[in-house]
C-alpha positions as CSV (number, residue, x, y, z in Angstrom):
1,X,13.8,-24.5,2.6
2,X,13.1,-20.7,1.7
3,X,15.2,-18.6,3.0
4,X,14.0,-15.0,4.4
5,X,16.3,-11.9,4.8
6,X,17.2,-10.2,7.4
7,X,15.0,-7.3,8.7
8,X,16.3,-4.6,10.7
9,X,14.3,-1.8,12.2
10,X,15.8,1.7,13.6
11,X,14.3,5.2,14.3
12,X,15.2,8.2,11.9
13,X,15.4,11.4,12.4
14,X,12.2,12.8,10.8
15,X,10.0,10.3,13.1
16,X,9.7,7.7,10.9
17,X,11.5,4.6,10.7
18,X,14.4,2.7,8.4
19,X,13.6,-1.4,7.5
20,X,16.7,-2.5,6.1
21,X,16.5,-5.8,4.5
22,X,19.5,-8.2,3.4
23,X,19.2,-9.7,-0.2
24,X,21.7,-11.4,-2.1
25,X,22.8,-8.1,-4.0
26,X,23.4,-6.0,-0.3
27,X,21.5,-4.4,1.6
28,X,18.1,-2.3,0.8
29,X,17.0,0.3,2.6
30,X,13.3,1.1,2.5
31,X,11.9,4.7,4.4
32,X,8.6,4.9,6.1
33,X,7.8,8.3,7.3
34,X,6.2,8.2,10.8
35,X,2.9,10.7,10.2
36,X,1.8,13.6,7.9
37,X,3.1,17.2,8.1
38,X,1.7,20.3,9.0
39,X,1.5,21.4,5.5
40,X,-0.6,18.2,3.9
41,X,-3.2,18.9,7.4
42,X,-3.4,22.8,5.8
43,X,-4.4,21.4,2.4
44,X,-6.6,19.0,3.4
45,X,-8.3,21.3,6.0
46,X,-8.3,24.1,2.7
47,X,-10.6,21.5,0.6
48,X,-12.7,20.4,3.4
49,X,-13.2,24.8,3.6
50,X,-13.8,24.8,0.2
51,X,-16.2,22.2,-0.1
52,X,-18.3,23.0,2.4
53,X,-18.6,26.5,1.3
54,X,-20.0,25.2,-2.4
55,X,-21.8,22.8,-0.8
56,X,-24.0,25.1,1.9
57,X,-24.3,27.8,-0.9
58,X,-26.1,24.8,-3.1
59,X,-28.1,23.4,-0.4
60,X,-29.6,27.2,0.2
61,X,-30.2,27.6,-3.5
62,X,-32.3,24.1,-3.2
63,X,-33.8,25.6,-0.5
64,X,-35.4,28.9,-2.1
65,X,-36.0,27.5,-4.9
66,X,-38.1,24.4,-3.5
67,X,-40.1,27.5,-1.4
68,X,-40.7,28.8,-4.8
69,X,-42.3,26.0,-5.8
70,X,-44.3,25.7,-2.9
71,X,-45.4,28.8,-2.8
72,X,-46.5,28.6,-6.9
73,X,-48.3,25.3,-6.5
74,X,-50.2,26.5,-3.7
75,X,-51.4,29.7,-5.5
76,X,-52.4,26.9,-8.3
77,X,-54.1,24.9,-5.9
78,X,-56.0,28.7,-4.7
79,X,-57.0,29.2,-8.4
80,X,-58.4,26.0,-8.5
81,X,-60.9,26.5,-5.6
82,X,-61.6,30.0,-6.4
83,X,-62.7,28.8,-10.2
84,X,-64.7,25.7,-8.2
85,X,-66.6,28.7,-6.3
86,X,-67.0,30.9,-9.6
87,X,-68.6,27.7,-10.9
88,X,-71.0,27.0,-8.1
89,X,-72.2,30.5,-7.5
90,X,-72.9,31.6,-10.9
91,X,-69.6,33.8,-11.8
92,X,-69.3,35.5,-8.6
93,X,-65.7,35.5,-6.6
94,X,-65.5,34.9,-3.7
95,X,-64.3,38.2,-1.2
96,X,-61.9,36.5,0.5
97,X,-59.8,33.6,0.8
98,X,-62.1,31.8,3.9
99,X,-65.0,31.3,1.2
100,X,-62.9,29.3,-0.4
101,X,-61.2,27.3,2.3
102,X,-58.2,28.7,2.5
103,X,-58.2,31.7,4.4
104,X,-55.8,29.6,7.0
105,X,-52.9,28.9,4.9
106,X,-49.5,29.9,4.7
107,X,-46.9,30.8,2.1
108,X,-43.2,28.7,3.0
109,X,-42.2,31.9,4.8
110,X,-45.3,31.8,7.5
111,X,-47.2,34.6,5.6
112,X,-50.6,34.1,4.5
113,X,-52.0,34.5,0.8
114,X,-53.3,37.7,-0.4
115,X,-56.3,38.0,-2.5
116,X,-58.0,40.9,-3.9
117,X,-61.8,41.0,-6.1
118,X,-61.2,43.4,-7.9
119,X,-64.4,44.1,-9.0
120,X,-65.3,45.2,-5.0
121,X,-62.1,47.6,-4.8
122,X,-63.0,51.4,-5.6
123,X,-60.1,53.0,-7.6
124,X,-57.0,50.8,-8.6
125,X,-55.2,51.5,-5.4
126,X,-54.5,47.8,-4.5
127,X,-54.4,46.6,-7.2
128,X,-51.3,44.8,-8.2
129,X,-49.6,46.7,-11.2
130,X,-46.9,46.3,-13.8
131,X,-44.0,48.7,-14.9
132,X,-46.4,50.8,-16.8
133,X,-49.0,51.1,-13.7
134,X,-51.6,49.1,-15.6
135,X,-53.5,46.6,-13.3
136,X,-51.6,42.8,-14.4
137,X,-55.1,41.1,-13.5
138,X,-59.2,42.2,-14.6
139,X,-60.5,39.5,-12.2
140,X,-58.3,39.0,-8.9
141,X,-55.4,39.4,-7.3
142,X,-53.4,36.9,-5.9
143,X,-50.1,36.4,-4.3
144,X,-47.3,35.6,-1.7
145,X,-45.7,38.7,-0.5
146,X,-42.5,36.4,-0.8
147,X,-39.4,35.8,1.3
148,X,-39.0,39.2,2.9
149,X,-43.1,39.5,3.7
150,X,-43.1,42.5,2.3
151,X,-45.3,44.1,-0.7
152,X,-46.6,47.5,-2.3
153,X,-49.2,47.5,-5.0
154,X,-46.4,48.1,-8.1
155,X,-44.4,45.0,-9.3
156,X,-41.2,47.1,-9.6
157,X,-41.5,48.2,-6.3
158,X,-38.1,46.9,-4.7
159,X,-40.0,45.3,-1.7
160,X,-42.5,43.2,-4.6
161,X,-39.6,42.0,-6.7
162,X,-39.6,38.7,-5.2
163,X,-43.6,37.9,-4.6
164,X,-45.1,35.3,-6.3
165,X,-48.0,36.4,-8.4
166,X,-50.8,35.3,-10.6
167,X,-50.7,37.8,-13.5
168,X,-52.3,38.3,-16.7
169,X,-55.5,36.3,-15.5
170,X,-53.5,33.5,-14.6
171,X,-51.4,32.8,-17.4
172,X,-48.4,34.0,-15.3
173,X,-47.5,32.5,-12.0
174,X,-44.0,33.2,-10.9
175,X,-41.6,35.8,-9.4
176,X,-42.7,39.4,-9.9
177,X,-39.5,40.1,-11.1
178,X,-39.8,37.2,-14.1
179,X,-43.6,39.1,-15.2
C-alpha cells in the first residue's frame, strides 16, 4: 500500500494560500499566491496600448494604400475605353468621360474622374502641369483629385500632391507627388 502525505491548507497573509505537505525528510512548504498585482494588470494593459496603437496605424496604411490602387486601376481601366473610342472613331477623343461609359464613376473617396481633351481647351489653363509649368500630357488629362478632393492645374500645388494622374501620355500613373 502507497502511502500519501499529509496536506495541509492555510490562508497567508498576501491572499494566497500555504499547502504544506509531510514527506519523510519534514515538512515542505509550497506558496501559491492568490491573484495578480496591480502592477502585472499595468503592464499588461501597457502592451495591449501599444499594440493596438501599431496595429490601427498599419491597418490605415493598408487602407490608403489599397485606395491608391483603386483609384490607379480605375484610371487604367479609363485609358482603356478612351483608346477603344479613339479606335472606333477614327482618332478623335472623346469630350467627356459619358462617351466613354464612365462619366458615373467614382474615385475611393466619392469624387468623380476628371478628364480634360486637350486639343478642345483654348490656352493651357487646365491643363495639368509639372514643376516647370510644362503641360505633363499632349493628348488628355486624366485624374483623381485624391484623398482631400481637392486640385489646381500645377502638380506642386500643395492641394495636387496627392492626385493620382496619368502623365507623360500614359507612361506615368501614380501620385502627383512620385511624377
Amino acid at each position: 500500500m502507497i502511502k500519501r502525505p499529509y496536506v495541509i491548507c492555510r490562508p497567508n497573509r498576501r491572499g494566497g494560500a500555504e499547502i504544506s505537505t509531510r514527506k519523510r525528510d519534514g515538512w515542505t512548504i509550497a506558496r501559491h499566491s492568490g491573484g495578480v498585482t496591480m502592477i502585472e494588470i499595468i503592464i499588461v494593459l501597457a502592451i495591449v496600448g501599444i499594440l493596438s496603437a501599431v496595429s490601427v496605424r498599419l491597418y490605415d496604411n493598408y487602407l490608403h494604400r489599397a485606395d491608391l490602387s483603386q483609384a490607379t486601376l480605375d484610371i487604367h481601366s479609363i485609358i482603356l475605353a478612351i483608346s477603344h473610342y479613339e479606335l472606333v472613331n477614327d482618332g478623335d477623343l472623346p469630350d467627356d468621360l459619358d462617351a466613354v461609359g464612365k462619366g458615373g464613376l467614382l474615385d475611393p473617396w466619392g469624387n468623380p474622374y476628371q478628364y480634360l481633351n486637350i486639343s478642345t481647351v483654348k490656352g493651357n489653363g487646365k491643363v495639368r502641369k509639372n514643376k516647370n509649368l510644362v503641360p505633363i500630357n499632349s493628348d488628355y488629362d486624366l485624374y483623381s483629385m485624391g484623398p482631400d478632393g481637392k486640385s489646381q492645374s500645377p502638380l506642386t500645388a500643395k492641394a495636387s500632391r496627392d492626385d493620382i494622374v496619368r502623365a507623360s501620355n500614359g507612361r506615368f500613373i501614380g501620385v502627383a507627388s512620385e511624377y
